[in-house]
C-alpha positions, 0 to 999 in steps of 0.5 A: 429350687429351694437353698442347700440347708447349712450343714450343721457345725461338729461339736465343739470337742469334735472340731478339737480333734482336728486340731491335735498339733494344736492341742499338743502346743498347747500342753507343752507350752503350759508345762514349759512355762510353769516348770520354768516359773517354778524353777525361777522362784524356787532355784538359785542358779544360773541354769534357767534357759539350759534348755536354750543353751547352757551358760558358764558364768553370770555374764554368758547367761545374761546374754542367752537371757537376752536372745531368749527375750529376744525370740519371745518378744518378737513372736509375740509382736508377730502374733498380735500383728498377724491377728490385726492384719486379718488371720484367724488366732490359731493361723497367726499363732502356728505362722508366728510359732515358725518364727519363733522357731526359726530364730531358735534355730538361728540364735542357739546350738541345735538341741533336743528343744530346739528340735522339738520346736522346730518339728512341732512349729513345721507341724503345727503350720501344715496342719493349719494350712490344712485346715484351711484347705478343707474350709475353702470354698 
């Protein structure tokens, strides 16, 4: 008896749908950054990380400043770490996503980012182990 023939693999913009929390991520964390970037270099105020929490004096944002690095730095090393041990980038980057999202949660006041964080993260990480549930032999 001759083997199954594999089953051809969708198109690349098909497997893309499948994906659309992870498209989601991608767009609004592209325009999360560059709107940030613009207002770092086009604006004099102590307001870039409102959107974390708001600051009353120089000395209060440089501390939100330092949690903001904070959560970044340490999404990022999970994220690299996560890749070196064997997870495939878009699972590294929805589980060390949650991370990040959770230090939100912990480190600043609930807000409309934070939420959203929080929501798009859970999101993200069901629809991965989803995929992966599906790929399972």
């Amino acid at each position: 008896m001759a083997p199954d023939a594999p089953t051809p693999e969708p198109p690349a913009r098909a497997r893309r749908l499948r994906y659309p929390l992870y498209l989601i991520f991608l767009t609004s964390y592209t325009i999360v950054h560059l709107k940030f970037e613009l207002d770092y270099w086009t604006t004099d105020h102590l307001q870039f990380f409102a959107k974390y929490a708001l600051a009353d004096s120089a000395e209060e944002a440089f501390f939100v400043a330092k949690k903001v690095y904070y959560t970044k730095a340490t999404w990022m090393i999970a994220l690299v770490w996560m890749q070196a041990a064997g997870l495939r980038f878009r699972e590294a980057l929805s589980c060390s996503f949650v991370l990040y999202a959770l230090e939100l949660a912990l480190l600043f006041p609930l807000r409309l980012y934070t939420g959203l964080n929080m929501l798009l993260a859970l999101g993200f990480a069901a629809e991965s182990l989803a995929a992966r549930r599906r790929e399972a032999p």
